[in-house]
Structure formats: structure tokens, C-alpha cells
N, C-alpha and C positions, 0 to 999 in steps of 0.2 A: 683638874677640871673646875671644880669648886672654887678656885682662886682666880682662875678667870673670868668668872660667873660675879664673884664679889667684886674684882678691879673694876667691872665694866659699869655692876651698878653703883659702885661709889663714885665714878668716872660722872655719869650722869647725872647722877644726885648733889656733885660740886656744880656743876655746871647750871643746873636747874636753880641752885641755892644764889649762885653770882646773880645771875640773867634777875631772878625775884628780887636781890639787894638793888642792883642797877637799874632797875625799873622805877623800885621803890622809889628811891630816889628821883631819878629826873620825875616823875612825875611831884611831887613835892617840891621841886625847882623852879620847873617849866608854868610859867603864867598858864593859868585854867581858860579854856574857848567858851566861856561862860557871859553872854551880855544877860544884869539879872532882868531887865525890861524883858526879852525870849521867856525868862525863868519864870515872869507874873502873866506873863499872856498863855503861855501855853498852862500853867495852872488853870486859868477860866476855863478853857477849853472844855469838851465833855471825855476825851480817853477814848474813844472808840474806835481809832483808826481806821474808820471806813473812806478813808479817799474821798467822800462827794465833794470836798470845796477843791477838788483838784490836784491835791499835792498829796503827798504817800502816808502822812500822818499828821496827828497833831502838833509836835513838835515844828514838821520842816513850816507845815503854816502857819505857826506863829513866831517862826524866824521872816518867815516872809513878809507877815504881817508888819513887823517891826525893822526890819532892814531895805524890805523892797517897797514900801510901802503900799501893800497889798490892800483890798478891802475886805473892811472888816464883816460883811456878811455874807460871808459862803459858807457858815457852818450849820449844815440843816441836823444834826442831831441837837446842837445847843439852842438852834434858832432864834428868834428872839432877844428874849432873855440873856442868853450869851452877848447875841452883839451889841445888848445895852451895857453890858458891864466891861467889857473892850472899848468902846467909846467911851464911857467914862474914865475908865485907865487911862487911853491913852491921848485924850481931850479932843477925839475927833466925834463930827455930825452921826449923828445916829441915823441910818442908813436903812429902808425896807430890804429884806430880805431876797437875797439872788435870785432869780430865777431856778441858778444849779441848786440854790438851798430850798426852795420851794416845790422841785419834780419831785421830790423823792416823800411823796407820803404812802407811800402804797407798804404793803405788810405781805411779804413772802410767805405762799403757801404751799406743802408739800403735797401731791397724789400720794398718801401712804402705800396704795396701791400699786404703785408702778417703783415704790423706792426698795432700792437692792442695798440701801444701809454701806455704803461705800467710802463714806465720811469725808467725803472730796468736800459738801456743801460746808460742815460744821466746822471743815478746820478753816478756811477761808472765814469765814464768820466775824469780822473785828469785834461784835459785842456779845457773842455767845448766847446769841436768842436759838441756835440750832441744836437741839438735844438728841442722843439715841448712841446705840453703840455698834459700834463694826457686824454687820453685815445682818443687822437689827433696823428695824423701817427710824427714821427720823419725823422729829416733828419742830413746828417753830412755837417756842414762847414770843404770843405777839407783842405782848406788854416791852417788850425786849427789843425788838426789831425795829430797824432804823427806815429799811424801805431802799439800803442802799445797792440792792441787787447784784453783790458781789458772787451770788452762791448761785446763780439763773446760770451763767456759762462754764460754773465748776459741773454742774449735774449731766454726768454722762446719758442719762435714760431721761431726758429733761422732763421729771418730774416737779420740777418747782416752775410755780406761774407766780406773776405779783398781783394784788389785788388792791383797791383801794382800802386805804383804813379807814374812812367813814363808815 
């Protein structure tokens, strides 16, 4: 029995060792899907992956940016600031701020009272301004919060409203 038990995990463990050599390699072969213009716009960027300028994250928008020739100011976490340093990278007009980049100043606010600590708001959260623990009330760090109301249609007991941040 014992001998079967070792064939099989040796069996696998060659197999597992090839596939990792094989990989290894082509990818060390294979030219990299890397444009480094992508690599310096999505650095400005802020990280937050909260969807406002439309696309799924930072990244696919600043492939966008730089292959579809998208504009450069629909990023309301970076605001500003960001699309001036996009502009200067990539030598276009510096541009007033979207509309989509300009809805979103509001600051998510929890009912503590109504929250069942369900964690649906906090995992959805691309900047982690939502704190609390499983089945513990939650709260927002405003300082943290983008305004992009990801976490209003995760809340089953819709305890979360937005509110202005002025």
C-alpha cells in the first residue's frame, strides 16, 4: 500500500517539477506584455482601485490612457494633482476635472445602529477606509474614504448613506 502511496506522490511531484522548469522558461523567452509608458502612468495613479473614472482599476486606466487615448482626468481619488502630472508625462493640455471625477466628494457614513458587522461593505472597499470585525458594527475612516460608493449596494440592511464631505 505504502508503495503506491509514494509512486503517486513521486508521479506528481515530477510532474509538478517539469510544468515549474517549462514555465520557467518560456516565460524568460517569451517577450514581456509590458509598454513601460502603461508602467509610468499607472505609477501616478493613486492605487485605490475604486472604478470612478470608469474602468476596473488603475492599471486597465492607464493602459487606456495611453493606448486608447483616453482622458486624462477622470481620476477623482488623484484629482487634480494627478492629471497635472499625466499631462506633463505624457505632453498633453491639462484638462478640468470630469464631471465622473468631480460627483464623488461625499464620505460614506455607517447607521452603527442598524449594522449587523457582515463585512460585505469593508471587503468591497478598494481603500480600506471601512474598519470592524465580522459580525462587530463597522465604521468609516473619513480621512480614508474616496466617496466612491462601492459599499452603499454591498449593505444588505442599508445601513450606509453618503454624505457630503464639506
Amino acid at each position: 500500500m505504502w508503495t503506491s502511496v509514494l509512486t503517486a506522490v513521486s508521479t506528481i511531484t515530477v510532474i509538478a517539477l517539469l510544468a515549474g522548469l517549462v514555465l520557467s522558461y518560456a516565460s524568460s523567452r517569451l517577450p514581456a506584455d509590458r509598454n513601460p509608458l502603461v508602467e509610468q502612468v499607472n505609477k501616478l495613479l493613486p492605487q485605490t482601485q475604486c472604478a470612478q473614472c470608469g474602468y476596473p482599476g488603475c492599471r486597465p486606466y492607464a493602459r487606456a490612457i495611453v493606448e486608447d487615448d483616453t482622458a486624462i482626468n477622470l481620476c477623482t481619488p488623484g484629482g487634480d494633482e494627478t492629471m497635472q502630472r499625466l499631462a506633463t508625462l505624457l505632453g498633453r493640455d491639462p484638462l478640468a476635472l470630469a464631471e465622473v471625477a468631480t460627483k464623488a466628494t461625499g464620505l460614506a457614513m455607517i447607521d452603527e445602529a442598524l449594522c449587523i458587522g457582515c463585512t460585505y461593505c469593508r471587503d468591497v472597499c478598494p481603500v480600506d477606509a471601512i474598519v470592524g470585525a465580522h459580525q462587530f458594527m463597522h465604521t468609516v475612516i473619513a480621512s480614508e474614504c474616496t466617496g466612491c460608493e462601492l459599499c452603499v449596494p454591498r449593505c444588505p440592511v442599508d445601513c450606509i448613506r453618503m454624505e457630503s464631505a464639506a
